[in-house]
C-alpha positions in Angstrom: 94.3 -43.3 -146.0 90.9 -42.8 -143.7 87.6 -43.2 -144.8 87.0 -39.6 -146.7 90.2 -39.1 -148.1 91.3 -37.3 -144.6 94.8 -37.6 -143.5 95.8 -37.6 -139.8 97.9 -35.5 -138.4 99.9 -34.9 -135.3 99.9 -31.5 -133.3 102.6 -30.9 -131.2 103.2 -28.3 -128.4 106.1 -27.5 -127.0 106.8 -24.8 -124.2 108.5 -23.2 -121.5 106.7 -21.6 -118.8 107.8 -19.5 -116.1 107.2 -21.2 -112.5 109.0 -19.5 -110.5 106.3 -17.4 -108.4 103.0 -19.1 -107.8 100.9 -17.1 -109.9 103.1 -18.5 -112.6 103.0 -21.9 -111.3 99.3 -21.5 -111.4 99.1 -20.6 -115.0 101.4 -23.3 -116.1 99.5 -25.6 -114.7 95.9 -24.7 -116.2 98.1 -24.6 -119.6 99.0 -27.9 -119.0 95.5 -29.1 -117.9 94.1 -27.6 -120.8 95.9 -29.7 -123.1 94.9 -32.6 -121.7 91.4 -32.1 -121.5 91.4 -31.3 -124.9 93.0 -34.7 -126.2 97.0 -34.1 -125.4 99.4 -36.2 -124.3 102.4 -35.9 -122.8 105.2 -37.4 -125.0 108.1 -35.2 -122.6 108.1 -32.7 -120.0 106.6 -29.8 -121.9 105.9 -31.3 -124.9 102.4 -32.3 -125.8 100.8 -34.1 -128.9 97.4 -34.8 -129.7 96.3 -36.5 -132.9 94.0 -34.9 -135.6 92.0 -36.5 -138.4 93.0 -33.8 -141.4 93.3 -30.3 -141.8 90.2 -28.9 -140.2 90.2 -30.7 -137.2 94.0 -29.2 -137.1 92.4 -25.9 -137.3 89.7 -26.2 -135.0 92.4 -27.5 -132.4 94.8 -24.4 -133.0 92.3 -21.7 -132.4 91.5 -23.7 -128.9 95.3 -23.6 -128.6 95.1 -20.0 -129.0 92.5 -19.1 -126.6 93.9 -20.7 -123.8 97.3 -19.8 -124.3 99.2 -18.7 -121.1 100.2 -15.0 -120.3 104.2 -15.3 -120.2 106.5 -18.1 -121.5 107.2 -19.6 -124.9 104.5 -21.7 -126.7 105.2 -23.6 -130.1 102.9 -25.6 -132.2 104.1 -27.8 -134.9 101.8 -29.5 -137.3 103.5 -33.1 -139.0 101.9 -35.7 -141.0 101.7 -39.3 -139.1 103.8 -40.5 -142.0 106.5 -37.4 -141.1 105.9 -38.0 -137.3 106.9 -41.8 -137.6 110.1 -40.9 -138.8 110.8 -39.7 -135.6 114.2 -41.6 -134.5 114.3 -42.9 -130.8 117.8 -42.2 -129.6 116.9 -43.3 -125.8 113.9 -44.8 -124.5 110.9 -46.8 -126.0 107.8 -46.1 -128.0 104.6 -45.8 -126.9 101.5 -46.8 -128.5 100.5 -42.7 -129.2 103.7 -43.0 -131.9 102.6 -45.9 -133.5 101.0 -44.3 -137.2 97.4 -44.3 -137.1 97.2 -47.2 -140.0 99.0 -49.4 -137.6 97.1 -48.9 -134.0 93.1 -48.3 -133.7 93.1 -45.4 -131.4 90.2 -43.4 -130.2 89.7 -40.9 -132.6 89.7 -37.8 -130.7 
């Protein structure tokens, strides 16, 4: 466990944007900017993860989420644990080192 007796966690956002007139294409695409400039990465088309170090830094990260949400669509946020998130079974493809758990890679803590 961290320094602190913090637990990381793993934010996920999945969504489904209209895109069909380019107002909407517009919108979808500072969604998806927005997420990346605030630590997401892209694990799918659509779905986005960032990594959190405990509960408040989950928090903080969801009212961002919140504020910057797009007009139209579907939006879902799903907070797992890194231990919960690395149970994840690959049934095509390869990981990548953002799903290695945290106690296994040094990433940048965001």
């Amino acid at each position: 466990m961290p320094e602190g007796g913090s637990r990381y966690m793993r934010l996920i956002v999945f969504f489904d944007l209209p895109v069909t007139r380019k107002s909407d294409r517009k919108e979808a695409t500072r969604f998806r900017k927005f997420l990346l400039d605030d630590g997401y990465v892209m694990l799918q088309f659509s779905v986005y993860m960032r990594i959190c170090r405990g509960q408040d830094m989950v928090d903080t990260h969801m009212q961002k989420l919140e504020k910057n949400l797009p007009s139209q669509g579907s939006v879902r946020a799903l907070q797992v644990t890194d231990q919960q998130y690395a149970r994840m079974k690959f049934l095509v493809g390869k990981k990548t080192v953002h799903d290695k758990p945290m106690e296994q890679c040094r990433l940048l803590e965001f």
